[in-house]
Short mmCIF file of the C-alpha atoms (twelve columns), coordinates in Angstrom:
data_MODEL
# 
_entry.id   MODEL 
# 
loop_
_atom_site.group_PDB 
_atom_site.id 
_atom_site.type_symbol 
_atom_site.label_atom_id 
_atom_site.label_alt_id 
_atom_site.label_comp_id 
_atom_site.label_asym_id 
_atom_site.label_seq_id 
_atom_site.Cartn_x 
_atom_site.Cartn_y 
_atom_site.Cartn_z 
_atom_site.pdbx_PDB_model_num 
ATOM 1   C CA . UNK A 1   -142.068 101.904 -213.279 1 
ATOM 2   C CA . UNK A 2   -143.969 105.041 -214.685 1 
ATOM 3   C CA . UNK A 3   -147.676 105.758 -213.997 1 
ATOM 4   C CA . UNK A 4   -150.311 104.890 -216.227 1 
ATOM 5   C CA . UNK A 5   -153.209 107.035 -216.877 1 
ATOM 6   C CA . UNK A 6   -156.777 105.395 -218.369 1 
ATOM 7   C CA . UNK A 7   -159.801 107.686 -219.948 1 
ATOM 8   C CA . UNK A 8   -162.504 107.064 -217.356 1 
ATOM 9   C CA . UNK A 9   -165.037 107.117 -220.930 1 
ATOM 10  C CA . UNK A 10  -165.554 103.273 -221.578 1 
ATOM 11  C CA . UNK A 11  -165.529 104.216 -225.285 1 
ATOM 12  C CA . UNK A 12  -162.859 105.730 -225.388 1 
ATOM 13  C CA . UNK A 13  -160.289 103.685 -222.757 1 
ATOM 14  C CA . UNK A 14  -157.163 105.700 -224.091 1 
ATOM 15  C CA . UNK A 15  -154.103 104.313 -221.973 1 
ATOM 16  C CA . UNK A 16  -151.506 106.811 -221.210 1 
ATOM 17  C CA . UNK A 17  -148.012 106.565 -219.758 1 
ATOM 18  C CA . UNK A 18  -146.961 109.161 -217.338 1 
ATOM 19  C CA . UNK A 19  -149.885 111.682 -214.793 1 
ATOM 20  C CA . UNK A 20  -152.088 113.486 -217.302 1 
ATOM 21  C CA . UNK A 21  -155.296 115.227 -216.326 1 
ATOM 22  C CA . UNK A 22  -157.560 115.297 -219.624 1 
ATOM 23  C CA . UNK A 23  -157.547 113.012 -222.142 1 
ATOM 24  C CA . UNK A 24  -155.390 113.813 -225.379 1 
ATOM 25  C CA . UNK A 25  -157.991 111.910 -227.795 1 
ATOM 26  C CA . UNK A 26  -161.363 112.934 -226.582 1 
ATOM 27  C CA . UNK A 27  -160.525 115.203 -223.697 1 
ATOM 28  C CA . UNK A 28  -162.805 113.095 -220.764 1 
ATOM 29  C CA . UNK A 29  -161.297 112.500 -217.078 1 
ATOM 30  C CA . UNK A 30  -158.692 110.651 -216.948 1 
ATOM 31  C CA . UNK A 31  -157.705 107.882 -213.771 1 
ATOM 32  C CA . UNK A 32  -154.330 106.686 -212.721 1 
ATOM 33  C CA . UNK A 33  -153.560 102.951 -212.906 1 
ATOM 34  C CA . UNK A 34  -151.377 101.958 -210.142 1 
ATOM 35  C CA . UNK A 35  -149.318 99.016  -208.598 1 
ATOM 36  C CA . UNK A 36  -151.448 96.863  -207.193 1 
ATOM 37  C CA . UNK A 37  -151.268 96.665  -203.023 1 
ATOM 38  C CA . UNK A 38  -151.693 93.001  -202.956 1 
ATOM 39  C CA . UNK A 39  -148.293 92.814  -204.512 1 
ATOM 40  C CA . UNK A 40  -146.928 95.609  -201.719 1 
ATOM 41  C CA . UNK A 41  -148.555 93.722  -198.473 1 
ATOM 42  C CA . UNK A 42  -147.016 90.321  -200.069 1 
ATOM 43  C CA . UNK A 43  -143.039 91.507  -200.261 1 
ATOM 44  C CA . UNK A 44  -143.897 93.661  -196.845 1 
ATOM 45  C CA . UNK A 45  -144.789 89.875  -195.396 1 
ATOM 46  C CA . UNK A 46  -141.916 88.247  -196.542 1 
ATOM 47  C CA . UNK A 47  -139.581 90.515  -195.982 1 
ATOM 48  C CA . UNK A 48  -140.834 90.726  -192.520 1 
ATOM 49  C CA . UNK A 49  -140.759 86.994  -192.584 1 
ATOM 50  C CA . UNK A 50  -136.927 86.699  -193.831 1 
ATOM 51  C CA . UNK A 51  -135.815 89.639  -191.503 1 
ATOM 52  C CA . UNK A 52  -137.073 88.118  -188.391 1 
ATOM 53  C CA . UNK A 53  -136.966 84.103  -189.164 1 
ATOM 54  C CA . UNK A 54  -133.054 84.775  -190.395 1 
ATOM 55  C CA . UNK A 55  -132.188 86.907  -187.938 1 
ATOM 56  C CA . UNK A 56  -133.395 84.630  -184.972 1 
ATOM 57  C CA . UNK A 57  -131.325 81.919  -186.720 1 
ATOM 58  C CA . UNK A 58  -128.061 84.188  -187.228 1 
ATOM 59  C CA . UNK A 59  -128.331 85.403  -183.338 1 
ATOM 60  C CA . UNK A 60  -129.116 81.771  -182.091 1 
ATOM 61  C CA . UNK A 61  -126.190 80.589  -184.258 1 
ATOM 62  C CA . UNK A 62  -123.648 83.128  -183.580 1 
ATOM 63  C CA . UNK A 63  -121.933 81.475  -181.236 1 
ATOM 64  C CA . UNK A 64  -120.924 78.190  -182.431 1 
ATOM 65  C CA . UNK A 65  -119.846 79.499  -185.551 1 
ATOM 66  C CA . UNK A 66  -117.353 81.978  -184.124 1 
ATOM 67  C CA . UNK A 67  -116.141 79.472  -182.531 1 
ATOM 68  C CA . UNK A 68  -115.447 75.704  -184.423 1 
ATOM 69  C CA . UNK A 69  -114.845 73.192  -182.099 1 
ATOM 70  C CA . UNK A 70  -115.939 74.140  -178.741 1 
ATOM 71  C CA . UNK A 71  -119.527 73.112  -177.654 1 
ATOM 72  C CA . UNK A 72  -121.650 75.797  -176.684 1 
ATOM 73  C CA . UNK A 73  -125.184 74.987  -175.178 1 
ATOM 74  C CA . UNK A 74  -124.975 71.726  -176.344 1 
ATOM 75  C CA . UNK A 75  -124.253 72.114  -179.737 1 
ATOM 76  C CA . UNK A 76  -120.666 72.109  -181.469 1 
ATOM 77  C CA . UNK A 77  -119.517 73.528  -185.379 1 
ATOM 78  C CA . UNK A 78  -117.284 70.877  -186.314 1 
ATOM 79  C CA . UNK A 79  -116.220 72.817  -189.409 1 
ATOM 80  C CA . UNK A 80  -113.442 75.536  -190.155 1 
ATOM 81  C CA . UNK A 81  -113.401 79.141  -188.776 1 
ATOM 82  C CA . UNK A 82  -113.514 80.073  -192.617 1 
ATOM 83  C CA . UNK A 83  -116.606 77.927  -192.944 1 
ATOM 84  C CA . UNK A 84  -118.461 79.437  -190.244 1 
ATOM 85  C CA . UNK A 85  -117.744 83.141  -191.124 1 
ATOM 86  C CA . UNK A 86  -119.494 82.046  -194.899 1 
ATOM 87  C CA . UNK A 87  -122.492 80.769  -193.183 1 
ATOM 88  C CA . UNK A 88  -122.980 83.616  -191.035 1 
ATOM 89  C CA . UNK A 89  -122.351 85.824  -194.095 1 
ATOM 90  C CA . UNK A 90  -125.085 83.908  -196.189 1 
ATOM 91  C CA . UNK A 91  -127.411 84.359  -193.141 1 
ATOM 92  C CA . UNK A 92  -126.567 87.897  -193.545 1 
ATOM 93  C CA . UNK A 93  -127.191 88.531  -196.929 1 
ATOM 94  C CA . UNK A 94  -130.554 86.823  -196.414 1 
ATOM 95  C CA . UNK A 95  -131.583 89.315  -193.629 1 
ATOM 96  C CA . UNK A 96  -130.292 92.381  -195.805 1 
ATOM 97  C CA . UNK A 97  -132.911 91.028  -199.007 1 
ATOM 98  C CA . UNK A 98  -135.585 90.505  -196.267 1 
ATOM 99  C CA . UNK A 99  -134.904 93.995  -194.869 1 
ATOM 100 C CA . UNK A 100 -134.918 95.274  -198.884 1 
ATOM 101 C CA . UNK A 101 -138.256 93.592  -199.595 1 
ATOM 102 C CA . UNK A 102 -139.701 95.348  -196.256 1 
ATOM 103 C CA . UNK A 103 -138.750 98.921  -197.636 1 
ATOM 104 C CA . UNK A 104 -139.917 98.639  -200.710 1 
ATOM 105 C CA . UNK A 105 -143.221 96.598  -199.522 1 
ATOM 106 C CA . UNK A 106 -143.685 99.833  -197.966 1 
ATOM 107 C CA . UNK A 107 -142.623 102.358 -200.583 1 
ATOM 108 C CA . UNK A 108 -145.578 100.519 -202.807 1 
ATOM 109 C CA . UNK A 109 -148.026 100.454 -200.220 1 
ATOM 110 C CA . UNK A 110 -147.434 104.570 -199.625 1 
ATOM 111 C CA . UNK A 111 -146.831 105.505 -203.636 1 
ATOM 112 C CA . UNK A 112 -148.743 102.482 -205.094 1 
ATOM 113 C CA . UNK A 113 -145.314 102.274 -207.803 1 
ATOM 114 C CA . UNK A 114 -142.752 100.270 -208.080 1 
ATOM 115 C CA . UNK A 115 -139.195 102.024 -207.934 1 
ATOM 116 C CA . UNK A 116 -136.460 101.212 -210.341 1 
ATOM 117 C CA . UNK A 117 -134.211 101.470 -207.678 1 
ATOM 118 C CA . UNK A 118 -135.408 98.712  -205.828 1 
ATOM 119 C CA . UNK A 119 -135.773 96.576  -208.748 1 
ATOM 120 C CA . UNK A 120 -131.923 96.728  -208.973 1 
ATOM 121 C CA . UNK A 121 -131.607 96.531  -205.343 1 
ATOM 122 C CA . UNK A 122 -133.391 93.008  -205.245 1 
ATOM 123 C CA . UNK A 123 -131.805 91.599  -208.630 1 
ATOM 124 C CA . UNK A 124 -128.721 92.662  -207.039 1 
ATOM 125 C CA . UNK A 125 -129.240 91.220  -203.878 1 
ATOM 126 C CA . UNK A 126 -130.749 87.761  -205.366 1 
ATOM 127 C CA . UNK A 127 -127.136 87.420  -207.215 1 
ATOM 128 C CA . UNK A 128 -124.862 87.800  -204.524 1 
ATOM 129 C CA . UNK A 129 -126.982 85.470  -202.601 1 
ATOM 130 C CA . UNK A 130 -126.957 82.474  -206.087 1 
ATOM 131 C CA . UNK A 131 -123.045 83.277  -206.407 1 
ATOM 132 C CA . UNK A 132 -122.206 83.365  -202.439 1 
ATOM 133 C CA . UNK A 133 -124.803 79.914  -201.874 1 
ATOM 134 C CA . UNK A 134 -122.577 78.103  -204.970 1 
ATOM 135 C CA . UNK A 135 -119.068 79.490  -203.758 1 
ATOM 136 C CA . UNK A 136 -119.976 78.040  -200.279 1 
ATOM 137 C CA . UNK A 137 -121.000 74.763  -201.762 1 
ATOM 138 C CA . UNK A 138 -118.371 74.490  -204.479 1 
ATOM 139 C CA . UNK A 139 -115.700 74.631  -201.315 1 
ATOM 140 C CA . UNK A 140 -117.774 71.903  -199.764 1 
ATOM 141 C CA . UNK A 141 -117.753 69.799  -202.178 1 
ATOM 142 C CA . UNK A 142 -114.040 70.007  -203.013 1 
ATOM 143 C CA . UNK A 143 -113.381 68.859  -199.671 1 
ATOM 144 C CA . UNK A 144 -115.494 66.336  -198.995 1 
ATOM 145 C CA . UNK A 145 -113.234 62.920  -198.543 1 
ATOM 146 C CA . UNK A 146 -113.871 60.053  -200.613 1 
ATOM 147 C CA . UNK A 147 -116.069 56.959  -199.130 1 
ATOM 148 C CA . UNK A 148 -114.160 54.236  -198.446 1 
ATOM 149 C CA . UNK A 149 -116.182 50.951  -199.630 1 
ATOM 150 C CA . UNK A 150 -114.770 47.236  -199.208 1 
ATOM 151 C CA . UNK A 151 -113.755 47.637  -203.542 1 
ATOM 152 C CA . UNK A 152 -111.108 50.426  -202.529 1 
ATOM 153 C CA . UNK A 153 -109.207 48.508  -200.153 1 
# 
């Protein structure tokens, strides 16, 4: 997102897009308008949150997804090797948005703009996640067996 500029005279509170040092309509001071750091320290914090919360999960759940069947610490995947390997990928495309959020909390914070880049980076992100979360659950719902009720028999 570009820069805005704003004449520091009250009366005259010309709004310009891009750095510029004088005003063009009455020639006063001008000030730059930037993102706001709120919005920078808020995707830094839950990026940070996403990276760290996801990636305990993914490292704590490692295990019994590579391996269906067996119990491990107690605890035992009952699904398919295939099924696993999506879960762990969803956890990883989760950690990879939190880790995008965290760089660009951080390029706002130091350049107080918001880069197109990043933009498409998250919008990106956010759609393989949607499309990857309803591919998983499509499967899971295809193979789900029917309930047997006393009618059916």
């Amino acid at each position: 997102m570009a820069a805005y500029n704003v004449c520091r005279d009250p009366k005259c509170a010309t709004l310009v897009e891009g750095k510029v040092d004088a005003c063009p309509k009455c020639g006063g001071a001008m000030r730059t308008v930037g993102e706001s750091p709120l919005r920078a320290i808020t995707l830094l914090v839950l990026g940070l949150i996403l990276f760290i919360g996801m990636g305990i999960i993914f490292y704590n759940t490692y295990p019994t997804f590579s391996n269906p069947g067996v119990q491990i610490e107690g605890s035992r995947f009952t699904g398919t090797a295939e099924q696993g390997q999506q879960a762990l990928m969803l956890f990883a495309v989760v950690i990879v948005f939190g880790l995008v959020a965290i760089v660009n909390g951080i390029y706002m914070l130091v350049t107080r703009q918001q880069s197109k880049i990043f933009i498409g980076l998250t919008l990106g992100l956010a759609a393989i996640l949607l499309v990857f979360t309803f591919v998983i659950l499509g499967q899971a719902k295809e193979k789900e067996e029917p309930v047997r009720t006393y009618s059916t028999y």
